[in-house]
C-alpha positions as CSV (number, residue, x, y, z in Angstrom):
1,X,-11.9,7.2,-14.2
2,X,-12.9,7.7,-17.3
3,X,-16.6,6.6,-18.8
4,X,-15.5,3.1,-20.3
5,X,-13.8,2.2,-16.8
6,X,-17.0,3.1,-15.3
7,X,-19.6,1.2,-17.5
8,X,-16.8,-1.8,-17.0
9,X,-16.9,-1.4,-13.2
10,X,-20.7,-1.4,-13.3
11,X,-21.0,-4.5,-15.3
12,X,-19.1,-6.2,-13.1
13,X,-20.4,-5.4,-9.8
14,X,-24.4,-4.7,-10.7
15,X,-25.2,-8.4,-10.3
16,X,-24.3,-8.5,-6.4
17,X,-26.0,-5.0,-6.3
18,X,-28.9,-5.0,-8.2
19,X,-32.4,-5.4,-6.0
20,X,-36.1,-6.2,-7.7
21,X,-38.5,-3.6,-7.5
22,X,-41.0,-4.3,-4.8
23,X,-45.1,-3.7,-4.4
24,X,-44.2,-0.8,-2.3
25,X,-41.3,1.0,-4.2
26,X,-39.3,0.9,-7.0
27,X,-35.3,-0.3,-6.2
28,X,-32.5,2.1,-6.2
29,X,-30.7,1.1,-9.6
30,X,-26.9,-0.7,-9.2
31,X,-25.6,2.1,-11.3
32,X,-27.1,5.0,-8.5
33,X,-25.4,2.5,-6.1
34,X,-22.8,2.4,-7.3
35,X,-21.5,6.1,-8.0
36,X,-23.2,7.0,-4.5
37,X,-20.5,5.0,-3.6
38,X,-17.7,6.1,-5.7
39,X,-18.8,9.5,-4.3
40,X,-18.3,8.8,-0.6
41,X,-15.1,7.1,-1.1
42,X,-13.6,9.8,-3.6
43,X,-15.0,13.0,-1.5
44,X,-15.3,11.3,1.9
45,X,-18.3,13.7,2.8
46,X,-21.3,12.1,5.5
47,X,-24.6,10.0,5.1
48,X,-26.2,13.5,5.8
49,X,-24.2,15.7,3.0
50,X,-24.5,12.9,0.5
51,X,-28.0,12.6,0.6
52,X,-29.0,15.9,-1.3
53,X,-26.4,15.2,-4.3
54,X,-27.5,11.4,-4.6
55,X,-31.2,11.9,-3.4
56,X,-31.0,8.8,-1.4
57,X,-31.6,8.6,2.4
58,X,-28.6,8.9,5.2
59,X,-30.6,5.2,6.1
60,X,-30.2,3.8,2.8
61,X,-27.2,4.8,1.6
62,X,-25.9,3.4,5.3
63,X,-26.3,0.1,3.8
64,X,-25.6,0.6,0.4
65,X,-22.1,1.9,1.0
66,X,-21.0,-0.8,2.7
67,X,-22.7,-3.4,0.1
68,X,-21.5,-1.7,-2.8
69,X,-17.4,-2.0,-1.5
70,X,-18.0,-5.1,-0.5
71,X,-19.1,-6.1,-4.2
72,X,-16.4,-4.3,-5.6
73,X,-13.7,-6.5,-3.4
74,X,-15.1,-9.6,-4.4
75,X,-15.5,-8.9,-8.5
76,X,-12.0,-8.1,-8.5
77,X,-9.6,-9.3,-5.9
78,X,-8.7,-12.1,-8.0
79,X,-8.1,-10.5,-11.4
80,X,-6.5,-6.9,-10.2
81,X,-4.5,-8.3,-6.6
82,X,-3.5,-11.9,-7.8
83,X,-0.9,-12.9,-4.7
84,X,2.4,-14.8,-6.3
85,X,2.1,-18.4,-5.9
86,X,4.7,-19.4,-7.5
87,X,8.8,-18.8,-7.7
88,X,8.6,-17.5,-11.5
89,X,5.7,-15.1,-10.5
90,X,8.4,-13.5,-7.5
91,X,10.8,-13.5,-10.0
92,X,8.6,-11.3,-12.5
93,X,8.3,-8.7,-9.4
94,X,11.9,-9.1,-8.8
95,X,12.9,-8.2,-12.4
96,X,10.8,-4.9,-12.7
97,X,12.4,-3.3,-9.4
98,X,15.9,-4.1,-11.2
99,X,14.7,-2.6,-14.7
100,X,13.0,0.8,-13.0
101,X,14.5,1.0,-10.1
102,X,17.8,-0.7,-9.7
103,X,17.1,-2.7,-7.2
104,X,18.1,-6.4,-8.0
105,X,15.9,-9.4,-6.1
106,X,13.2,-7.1,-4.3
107,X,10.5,-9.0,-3.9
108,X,8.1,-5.9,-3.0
109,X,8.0,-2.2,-1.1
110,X,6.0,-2.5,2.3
111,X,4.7,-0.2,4.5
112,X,2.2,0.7,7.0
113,X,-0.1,3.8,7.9
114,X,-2.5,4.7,10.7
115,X,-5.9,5.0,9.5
116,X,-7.6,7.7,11.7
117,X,-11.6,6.6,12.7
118,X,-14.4,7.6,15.3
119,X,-14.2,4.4,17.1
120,X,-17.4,2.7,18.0
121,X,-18.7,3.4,21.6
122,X,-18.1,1.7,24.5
123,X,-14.5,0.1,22.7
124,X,-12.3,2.6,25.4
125,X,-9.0,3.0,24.4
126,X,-8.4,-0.2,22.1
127,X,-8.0,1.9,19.4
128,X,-5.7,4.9,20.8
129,X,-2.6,5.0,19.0
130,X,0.4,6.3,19.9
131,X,0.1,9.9,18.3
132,X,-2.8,10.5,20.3
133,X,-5.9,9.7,18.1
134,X,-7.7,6.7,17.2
135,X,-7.4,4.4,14.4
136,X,-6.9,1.2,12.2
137,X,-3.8,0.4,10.6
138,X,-3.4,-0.4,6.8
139,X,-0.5,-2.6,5.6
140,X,0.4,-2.9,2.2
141,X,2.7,-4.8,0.3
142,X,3.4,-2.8,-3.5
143,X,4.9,-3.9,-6.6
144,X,7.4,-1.8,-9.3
145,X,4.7,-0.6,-11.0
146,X,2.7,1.0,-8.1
147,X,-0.1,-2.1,-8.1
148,X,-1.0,-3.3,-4.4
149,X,0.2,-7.0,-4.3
150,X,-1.1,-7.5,-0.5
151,X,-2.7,-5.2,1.9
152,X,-4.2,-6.2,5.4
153,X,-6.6,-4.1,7.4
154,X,-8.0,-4.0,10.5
155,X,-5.1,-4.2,13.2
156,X,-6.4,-1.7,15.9
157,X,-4.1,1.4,16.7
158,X,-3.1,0.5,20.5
159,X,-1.2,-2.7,19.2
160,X,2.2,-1.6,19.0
161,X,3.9,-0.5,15.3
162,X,6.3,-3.5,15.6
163,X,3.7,-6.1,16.0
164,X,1.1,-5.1,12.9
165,X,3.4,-6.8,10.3
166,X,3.4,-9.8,13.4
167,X,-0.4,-10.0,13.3
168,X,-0.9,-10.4,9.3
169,X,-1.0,-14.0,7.8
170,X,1.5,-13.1,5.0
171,X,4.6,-12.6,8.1
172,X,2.6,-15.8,9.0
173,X,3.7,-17.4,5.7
174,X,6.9,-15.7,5.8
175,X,8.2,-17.0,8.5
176,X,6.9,-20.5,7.5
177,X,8.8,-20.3,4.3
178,X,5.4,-21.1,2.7
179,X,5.4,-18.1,-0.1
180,X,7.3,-19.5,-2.4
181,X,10.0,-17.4,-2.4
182,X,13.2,-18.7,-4.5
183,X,16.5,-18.9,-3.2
184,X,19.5,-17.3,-3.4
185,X,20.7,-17.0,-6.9
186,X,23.2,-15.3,-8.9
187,X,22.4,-11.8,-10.4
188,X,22.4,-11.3,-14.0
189,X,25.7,-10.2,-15.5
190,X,27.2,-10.6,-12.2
191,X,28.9,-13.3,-10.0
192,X,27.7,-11.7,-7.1
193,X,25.1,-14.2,-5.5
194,X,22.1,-12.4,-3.0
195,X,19.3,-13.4,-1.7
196,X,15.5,-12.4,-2.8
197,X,14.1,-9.8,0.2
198,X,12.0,-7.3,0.7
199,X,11.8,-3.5,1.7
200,X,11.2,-1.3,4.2
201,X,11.5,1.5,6.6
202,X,12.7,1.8,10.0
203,X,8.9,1.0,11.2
204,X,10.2,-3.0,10.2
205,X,12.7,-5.3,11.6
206,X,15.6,-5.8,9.8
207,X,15.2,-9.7,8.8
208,X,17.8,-12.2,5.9
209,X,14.3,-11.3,4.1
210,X,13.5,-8.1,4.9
211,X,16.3,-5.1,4.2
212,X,15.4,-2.0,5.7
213,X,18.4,1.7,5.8
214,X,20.3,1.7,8.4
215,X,19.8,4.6,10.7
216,X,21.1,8.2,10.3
217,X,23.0,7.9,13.3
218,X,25.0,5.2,11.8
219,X,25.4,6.8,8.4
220,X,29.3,7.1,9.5
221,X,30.2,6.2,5.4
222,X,29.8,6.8,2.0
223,X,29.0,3.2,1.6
224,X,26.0,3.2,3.8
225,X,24.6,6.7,2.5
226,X,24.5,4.9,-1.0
227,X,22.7,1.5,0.6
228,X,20.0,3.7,2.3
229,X,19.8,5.8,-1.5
230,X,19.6,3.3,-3.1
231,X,17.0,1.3,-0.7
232,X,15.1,4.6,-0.5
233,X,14.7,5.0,-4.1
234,X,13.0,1.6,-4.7
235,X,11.0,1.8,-1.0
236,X,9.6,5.8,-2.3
237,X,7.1,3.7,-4.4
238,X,4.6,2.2,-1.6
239,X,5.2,5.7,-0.2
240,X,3.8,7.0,-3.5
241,X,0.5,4.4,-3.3
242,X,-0.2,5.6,-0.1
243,X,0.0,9.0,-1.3
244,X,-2.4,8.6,-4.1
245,X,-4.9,6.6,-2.2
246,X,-5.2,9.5,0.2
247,X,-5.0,11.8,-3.3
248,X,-7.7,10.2,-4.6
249,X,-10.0,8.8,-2.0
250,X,-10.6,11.6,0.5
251,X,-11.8,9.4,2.6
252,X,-8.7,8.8,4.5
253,X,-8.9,12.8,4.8
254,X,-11.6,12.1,7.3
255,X,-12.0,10.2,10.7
256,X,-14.5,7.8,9.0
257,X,-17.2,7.1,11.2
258,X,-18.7,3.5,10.6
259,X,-18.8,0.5,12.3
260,X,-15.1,-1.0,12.3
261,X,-16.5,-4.0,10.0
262,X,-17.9,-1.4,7.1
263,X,-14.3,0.7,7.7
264,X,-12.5,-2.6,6.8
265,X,-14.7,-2.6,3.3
266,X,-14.6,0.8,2.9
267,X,-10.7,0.8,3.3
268,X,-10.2,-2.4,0.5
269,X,-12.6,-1.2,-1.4
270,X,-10.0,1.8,-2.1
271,X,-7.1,-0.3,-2.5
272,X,-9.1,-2.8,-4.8
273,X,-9.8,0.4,-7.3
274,X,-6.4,1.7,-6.7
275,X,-5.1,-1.9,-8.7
276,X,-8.4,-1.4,-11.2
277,X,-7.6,2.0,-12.3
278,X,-3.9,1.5,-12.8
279,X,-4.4,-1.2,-15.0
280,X,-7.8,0.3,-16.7
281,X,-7.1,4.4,-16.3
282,X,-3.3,4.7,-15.4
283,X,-3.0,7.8,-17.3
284,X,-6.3,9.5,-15.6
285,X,-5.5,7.8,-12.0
286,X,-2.2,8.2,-12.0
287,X,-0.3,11.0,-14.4
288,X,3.5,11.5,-14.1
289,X,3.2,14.6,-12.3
290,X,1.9,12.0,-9.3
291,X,4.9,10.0,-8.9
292,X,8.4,10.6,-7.5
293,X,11.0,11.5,-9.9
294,X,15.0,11.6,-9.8
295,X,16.8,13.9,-11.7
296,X,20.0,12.1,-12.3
297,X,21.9,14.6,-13.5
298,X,21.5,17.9,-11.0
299,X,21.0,14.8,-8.4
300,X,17.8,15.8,-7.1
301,X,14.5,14.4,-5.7
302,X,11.6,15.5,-7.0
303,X,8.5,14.4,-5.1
304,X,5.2,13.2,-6.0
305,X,1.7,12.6,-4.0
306,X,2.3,11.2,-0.5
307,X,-0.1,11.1,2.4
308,X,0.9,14.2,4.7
309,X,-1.9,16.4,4.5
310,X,-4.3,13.1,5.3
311,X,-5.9,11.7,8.1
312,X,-3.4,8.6,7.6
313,X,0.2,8.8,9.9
314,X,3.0,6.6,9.5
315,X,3.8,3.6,11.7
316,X,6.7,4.3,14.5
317,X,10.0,3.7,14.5
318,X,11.2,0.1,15.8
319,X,13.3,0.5,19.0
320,X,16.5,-1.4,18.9
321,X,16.5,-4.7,19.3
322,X,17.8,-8.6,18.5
323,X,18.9,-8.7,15.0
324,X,20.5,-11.5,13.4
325,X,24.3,-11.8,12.3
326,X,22.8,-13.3,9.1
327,X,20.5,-10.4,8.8
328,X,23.3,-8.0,9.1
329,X,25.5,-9.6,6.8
330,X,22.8,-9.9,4.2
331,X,22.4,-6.1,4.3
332,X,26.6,-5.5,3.9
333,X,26.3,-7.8,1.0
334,X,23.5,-5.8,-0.8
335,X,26.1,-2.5,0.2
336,X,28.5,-4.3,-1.3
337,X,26.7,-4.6,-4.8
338,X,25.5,-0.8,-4.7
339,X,29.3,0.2,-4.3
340,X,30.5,-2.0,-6.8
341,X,29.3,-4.0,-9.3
342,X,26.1,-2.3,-9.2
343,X,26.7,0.8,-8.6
344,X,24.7,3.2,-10.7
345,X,26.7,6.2,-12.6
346,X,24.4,9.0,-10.4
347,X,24.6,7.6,-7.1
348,X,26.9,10.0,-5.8
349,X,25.2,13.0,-6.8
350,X,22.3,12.1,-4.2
351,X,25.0,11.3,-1.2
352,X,26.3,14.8,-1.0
């Protein structure tokens, strides 16, 4: 970040941080708190290491860590990850995905990733994953312009990949029909009428809400290889978030090893500066060469950050199960548009 995003940051959070000085000792000042923070997340290096470039004790800076993300959560969550309450604010979202990225009534990108930690002793194998190490999975839910609408943390590893969406209070919501959502409607400068969903990978189930590609095994036409394209192309972005939070906070290039409640600040304090410097740093946090980028006319990919190379894997593939005939024919209709009214003039260049 750059020095003015800094001094803002500090403003903001040095009145939960800041301590009086004491008979015995002068306090550490909120602004060494502060970037002793910023260090650990951004390098991910120990207590131990960090105490000979921040000249504060492995004891000390065991509390301050924790403190300081927990500061920086609650100063921003509700300026830099406001939730949509209402049906204009979905429609906003929905908009952007159809201006950059083609994608008409997507409501949001989600996706899921292991995050890998020493878990605490004495917990067993409650947080063994599937893959074979320990850890705490990260949901997030991600906007057209790369900003985290909803993330939820803390869902241990041995919980199968199909139930973390299950265990969050927005699927909660969701199935409650309590977010708001609107309606069907007509698309603009179409007749076509579709519902307002949103996206995912294989990892999700396929829901009338919730569009994920079909699998390769059934990619038996050229107008399923253009849904999944075209589902890709808009889904790539939360892909891209996770990739810059690994990027950028190398934390998630280590098996952090804190108590599960400091992980769970540690882990939002990352996505809450993820939103801050996007809004107050974009070009610093984020420049192009970060981001996934189609070349329309040779009809290549060409990709940006993502997390391989982390400590952070990617949730499993759901097994085959129940889905809905309404869900099904949700997804033919959304085909439908890609190969026809909405079809793009590129599209085929990416299916061959």
């Amino acid at each position: 970040m750059d020095e003015d995003t800094y001094l803002q940051l500090l403003s903001l959070v040095a009145p939960l941080i800041k301590r009086k000085d004491n008979v015995m000792r002068e306090a550490i000042p909120a602004h060494e708190r502060l970037t002793a923070t910023l260090r650990f997340l951004a390098t991910g290096r120990t207590y131990e290491d960090l105490k000979f470039s921040t000249i504060i004790s492995p004891q000390a800076l065991s509390y301050i860590i924790p403190e300081t993300c927990e500061a920086i959560w609650e100063v921003l969550h509700k300026d830099f990850m406001k939730f949509p309450r209402l049906e204009q604010d979905w429609r906003n979202i929905s908009q952007r995905f159809q201006e950059l990225w083609n994608f008409p009534h997507c409501l949001g990108a989600i996706d899921g990733k292991h995050v890998s930690i020493i878990p605490p002793s004495g917990s067993g194998s409650y947080y063994y994953n599937y893959k074979g190490f320990n850890s705490m999975v990260l949901l997030a839910l991600v906007d057209a312009n790369y900003r985290i609408l909803m993330c939820d943390f803390g869902t241990n590893g041995r919980v199968s990949d199909g139930g973390v969406l299950q265990n969050t209070k927005f699927f909660e919501k969701l199935q409650n029909n309590l977010l708001n959502i609107p309606g069907e409607e007509t698309i603009r400068n179409t007749d076509r009428s579709l519902p307002y969903v949103f996206i995912g990978d294989d990892a999700f189930p396929l829901r009338v809400d919730l569009m994920k590609p079909f699998r390769q095994a059934a990619l038996t036409s050229r107008e399923k290889k253009i849904y999944n394209y075209r589902l890709s192309r808009a889904r790539r972005i939360v892909e891209n978030v996770f990739g810059i939070l690994a990027a950028r906070f190398r934390i998630f290039h280590t098996c952090i090893n804190l108590e599960p409640r400091n992980i769970e600040s540690v882990v939002m304090a990352c996505c809450m500066l993820h939103n801050f410097l996007i809004v107050k740093s974009s070009t610093t946090y984020i420049p192009p060469e970060c981001l996934d980028y189609d070349d329309t006319e040779e009809g290549v990919t060409y990709f940006g950050l993502n997390s391989q190379g982390s400590n952070m894997a990617s949730l499993q593939r759901r097994p085959f199960g129940n889905t809905t005939n309404a869900a099904k024919e949700v997804r033919e209709a959304f085909m439908s548009y890609f190969t026809n009214e909405g079809r793009v003039s590129w599209q085929d260049r990416f299916i061959q």
